[in-house]
N, C-alpha and C positions, 0 to 999 in steps of 0.2 A: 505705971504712970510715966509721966513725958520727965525722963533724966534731962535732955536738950533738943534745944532748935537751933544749928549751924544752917549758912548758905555760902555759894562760890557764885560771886557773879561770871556770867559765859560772853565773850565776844566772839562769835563766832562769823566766817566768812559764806559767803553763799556763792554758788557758780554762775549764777546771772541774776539783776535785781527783779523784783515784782512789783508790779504794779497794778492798783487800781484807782477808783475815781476819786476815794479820799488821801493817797499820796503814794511812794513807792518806797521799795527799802534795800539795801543790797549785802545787809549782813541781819547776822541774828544778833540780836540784845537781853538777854534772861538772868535769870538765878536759878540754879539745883541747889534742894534747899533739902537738910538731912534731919529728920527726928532720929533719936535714940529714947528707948526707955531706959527703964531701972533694972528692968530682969534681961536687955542685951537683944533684942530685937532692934532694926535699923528701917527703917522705911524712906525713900527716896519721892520727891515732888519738884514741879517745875512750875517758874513763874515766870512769865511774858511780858515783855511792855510791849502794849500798843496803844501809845498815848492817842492816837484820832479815832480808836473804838473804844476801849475802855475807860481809857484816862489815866491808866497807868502808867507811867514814867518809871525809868530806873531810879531815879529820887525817891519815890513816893513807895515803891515796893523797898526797899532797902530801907529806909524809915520804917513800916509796917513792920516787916521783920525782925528787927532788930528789936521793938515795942512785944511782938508775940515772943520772940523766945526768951523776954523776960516774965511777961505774965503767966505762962502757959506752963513754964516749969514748975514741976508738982504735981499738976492735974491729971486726969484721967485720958488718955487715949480715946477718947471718946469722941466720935467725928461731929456728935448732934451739940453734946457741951463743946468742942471748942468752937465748931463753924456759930455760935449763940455769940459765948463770949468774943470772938472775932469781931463780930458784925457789932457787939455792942462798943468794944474797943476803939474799934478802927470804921463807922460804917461804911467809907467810901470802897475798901478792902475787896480788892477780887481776886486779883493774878496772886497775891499771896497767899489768902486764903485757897485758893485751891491747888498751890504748891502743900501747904501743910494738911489739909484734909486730905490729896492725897494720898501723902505720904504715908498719912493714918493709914488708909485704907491696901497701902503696900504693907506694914505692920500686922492690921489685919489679918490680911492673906498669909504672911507665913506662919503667924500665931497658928492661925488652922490647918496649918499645911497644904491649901488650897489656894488656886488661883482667884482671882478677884472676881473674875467673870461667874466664876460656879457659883459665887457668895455672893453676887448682883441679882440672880437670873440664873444663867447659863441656858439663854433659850437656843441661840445657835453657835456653830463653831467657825463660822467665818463669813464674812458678807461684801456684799461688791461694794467698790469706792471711787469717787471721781476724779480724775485730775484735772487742773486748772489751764486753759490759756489765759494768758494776761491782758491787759489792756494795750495790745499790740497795737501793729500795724500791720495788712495780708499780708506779706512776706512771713512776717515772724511770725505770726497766725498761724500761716498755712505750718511754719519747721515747727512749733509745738505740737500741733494736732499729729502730723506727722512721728512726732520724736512718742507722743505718747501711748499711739497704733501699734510701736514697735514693740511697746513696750508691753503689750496686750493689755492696755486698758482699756475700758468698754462701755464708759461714760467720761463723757467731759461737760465741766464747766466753764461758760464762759464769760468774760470779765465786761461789765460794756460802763458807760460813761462818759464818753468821747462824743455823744452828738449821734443823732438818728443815721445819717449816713453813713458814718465810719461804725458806728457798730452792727447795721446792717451788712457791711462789707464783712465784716470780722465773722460773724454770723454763719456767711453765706461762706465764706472761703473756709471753717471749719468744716460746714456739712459737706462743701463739696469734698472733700480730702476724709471722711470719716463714713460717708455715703448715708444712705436714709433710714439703717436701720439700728447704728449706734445713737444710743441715747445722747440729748445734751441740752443742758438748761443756763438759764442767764443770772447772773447777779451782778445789779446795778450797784450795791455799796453806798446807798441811797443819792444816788446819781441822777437823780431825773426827778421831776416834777407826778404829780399822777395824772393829770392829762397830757403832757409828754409819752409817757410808758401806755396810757392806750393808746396812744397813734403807733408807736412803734410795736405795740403786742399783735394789731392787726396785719402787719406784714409780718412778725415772728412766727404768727399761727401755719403761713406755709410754709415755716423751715422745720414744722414738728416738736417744736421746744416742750419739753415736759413740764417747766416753771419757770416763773419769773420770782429772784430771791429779792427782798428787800430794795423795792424801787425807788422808795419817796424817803424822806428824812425819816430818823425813829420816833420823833414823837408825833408826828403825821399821822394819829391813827384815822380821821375821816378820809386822808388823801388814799393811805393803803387799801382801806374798804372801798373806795371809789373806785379805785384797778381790779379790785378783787371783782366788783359789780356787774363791768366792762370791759375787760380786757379780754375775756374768751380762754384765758390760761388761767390754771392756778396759780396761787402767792402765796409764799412760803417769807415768812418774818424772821429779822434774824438779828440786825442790831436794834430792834425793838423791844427784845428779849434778853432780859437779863437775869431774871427770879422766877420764880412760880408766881406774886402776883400779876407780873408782866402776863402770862401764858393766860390766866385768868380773861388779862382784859383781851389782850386780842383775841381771843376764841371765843370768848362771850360776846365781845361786839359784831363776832361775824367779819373781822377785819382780813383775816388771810385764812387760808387752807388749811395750813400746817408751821411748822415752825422750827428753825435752827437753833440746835444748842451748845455754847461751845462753852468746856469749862473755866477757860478763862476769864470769861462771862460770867457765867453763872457762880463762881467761888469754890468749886469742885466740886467730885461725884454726890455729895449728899445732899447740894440744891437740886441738882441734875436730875438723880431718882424722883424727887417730888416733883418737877418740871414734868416727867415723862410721864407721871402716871397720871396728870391733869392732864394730858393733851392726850392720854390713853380713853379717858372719860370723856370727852368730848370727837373721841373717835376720831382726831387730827393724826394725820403723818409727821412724825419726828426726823431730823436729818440729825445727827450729831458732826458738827464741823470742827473747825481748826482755825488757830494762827499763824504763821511760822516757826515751828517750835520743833525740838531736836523727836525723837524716836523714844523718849522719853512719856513727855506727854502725849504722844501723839497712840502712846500702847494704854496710857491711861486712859485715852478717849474710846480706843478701841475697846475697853473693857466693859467701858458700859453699853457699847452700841450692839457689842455680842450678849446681854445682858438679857434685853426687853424686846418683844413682837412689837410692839408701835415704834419701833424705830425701822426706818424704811430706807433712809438713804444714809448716807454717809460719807463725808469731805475730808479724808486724813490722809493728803499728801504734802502737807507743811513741813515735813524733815527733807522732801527730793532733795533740794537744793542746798540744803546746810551739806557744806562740803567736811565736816568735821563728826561723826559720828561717838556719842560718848556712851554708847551699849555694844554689848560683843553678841547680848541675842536682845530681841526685841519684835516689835510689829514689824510683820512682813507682808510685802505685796508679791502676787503672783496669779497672772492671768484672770487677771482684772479684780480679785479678790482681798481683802487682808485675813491674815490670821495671826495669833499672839500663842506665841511658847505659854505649853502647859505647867508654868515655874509659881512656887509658891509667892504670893503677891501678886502686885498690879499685871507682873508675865516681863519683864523685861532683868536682865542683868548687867551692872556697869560694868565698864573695862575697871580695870585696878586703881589708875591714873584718877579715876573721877568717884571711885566710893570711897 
């Protein structure tokens, strides 16, 4: 059973800020957040604030926190009973809860001497991942695309919001530096109107975009299905998605493609399994995404995404830029793939300094 729930809030610095259409940010803000049982297993979890997607505040998760690791002690390790009691406690509860569920789920893994991923799935052992250009300008456009080529990655995402022009520009000066046959898709960050995003999906169709992520506001679902209807690309939903009933409506309404899941989002991996296997039933493409979050989380996401066959894409490059690394092994990238050390748990190990 759960002997405690401890956290370390992280301020961490980033080597350039990020930007998209709902605001930018130039350091990281979180909590690493520690379960201990009773019989001496240690499980590690990470929480996010991203007050203009989730609504999480460092206020509001450190409150949450602080309410769970008093209710929680005693109980069962159980990801299904706490992520219940969580939700009943606290229901606004996300970036916390999926610091603590995952942690569960690091717990988990070592109890079985197994990695996370073999005890999710273990459909595959590594899968390609996007990197992000921001909501530049060409110059800085063209040195990201650039910097990420180098890096042998082999999909890119890019950021638009800025008005049909400038993001056509942005667009066009990725493909041209990336050339016609590396993938690359758009996320407005609901950045645009849905007749806005067909006008501009009709000129995106020459540049070969594989998707358009979340164009209209999240609770827009007629607007989303109106792009979905007319815009000639696929729509992939993302801040419309928060739980399994979210996945529900949009997929039953016929409103997008496919759909983004990020645990921060969702409350951790064990909304996330039931996310994926609705949208596995409705034969929709899963992307598992990110925030800006250390290598911590970001091996959590990768766990599940190595997990399931309807997971198709995958967004986990939110640690690039934290200049501060708090694992000595973790998710790694390499020629254009990730893959997660075969370590019992989530697959990541802290430096000393931080467990």
């Amino acid at each position: 059973m759960i002997e405690s729930i401890s956290y370390a809030k992280l301020e961490l610095p980033m080597s350039k800020p990020f930007r998209i259409s709902a605001g930018s940010t130039n350091s990281y803000e979180g909590f690493l957040v520690k379960v201990v049982t009773d019989d001496g297993f240690t499980g590690y979890g990470e929480a996010t604030a991203k007050p203009f997607t989730t609504g999480d505040t460092l206020g509001s998760i450190e409150h949450e926190l602080n309410a769970f690791s008093k209710a929680f002690k005693g109980k069962e390790e159980s990801p299904e009973l706490i992520n219940e009691l969580a939700v009943n406690t606290m229901k606004a509860s996300k970036a916390s809860r999926n610091a603590i569920d995952s942690a569960l789920w690091d717990i988990i893994g070592k109890r079985a001497g197994m990695n996370a991923r073999r005890l999710l799935g273990n459909y595959r052992e590594k899968i390609i991942t996007s990197y992000t250009v921001d909501l530049a300008p060409p110059a800085q456009a063209r040195f990201q695309a650039r910097e990420h080529l180098d890096r042998g990655v082999k999909v890119i995402k890019i950021k638009l919001g800025s008005g049909i022009h400038e993001d056509m520009e942005r667009v066009q000066t990725v493909r041209d530096v990336v050339g016609d046959d590396l993938m690359i898709y758009v996320d407005f960050n609901q950045g645009y109107t849905a007749r806005k995003t067909v006008e501009i999906a009709g000129k995106l169709e020459k540049l070969n975009v594989e998707f358009l992520e979340q164009p209209v506001p999240m609770r827009d679902l007629r607007g989303l299905k109106f792009v979905r209807e007319h815009a000639g690309i696929p729509v992939f939903a993302d801040e419309a998605i928060f739980n399994t009933d979210d996945v529900v409506n949009v997929l039953q309404s016929e409103s997008a493609d496919g759909i983004n899941i990020k645990l921060t989002k969702s409350g951790g991996i064990t909304e996330a399994m039931k996310m994926i296997s609705v949208a596995e039933a409705y034969r929709a493409p899963v992307m598992i995404g990110c925030m800006i979050e250390t290598r911590v989380a970001s091996s959590t996401a990768l766990a599940v995404a190595l997990s399931r066959p309807g997971v198709k894409y995958t967004d986990l490059d939110g640690y690039v830029d934290i200049t501060t690394d708090l694992a000595e092994e973790a998710i790694t990238f390499e020629s254009g793939y990730l893959t997660l050390p075969d370590l019992p748990g989530i697959g990541f190990r802290l430096k000393a300094e931080y467990s």
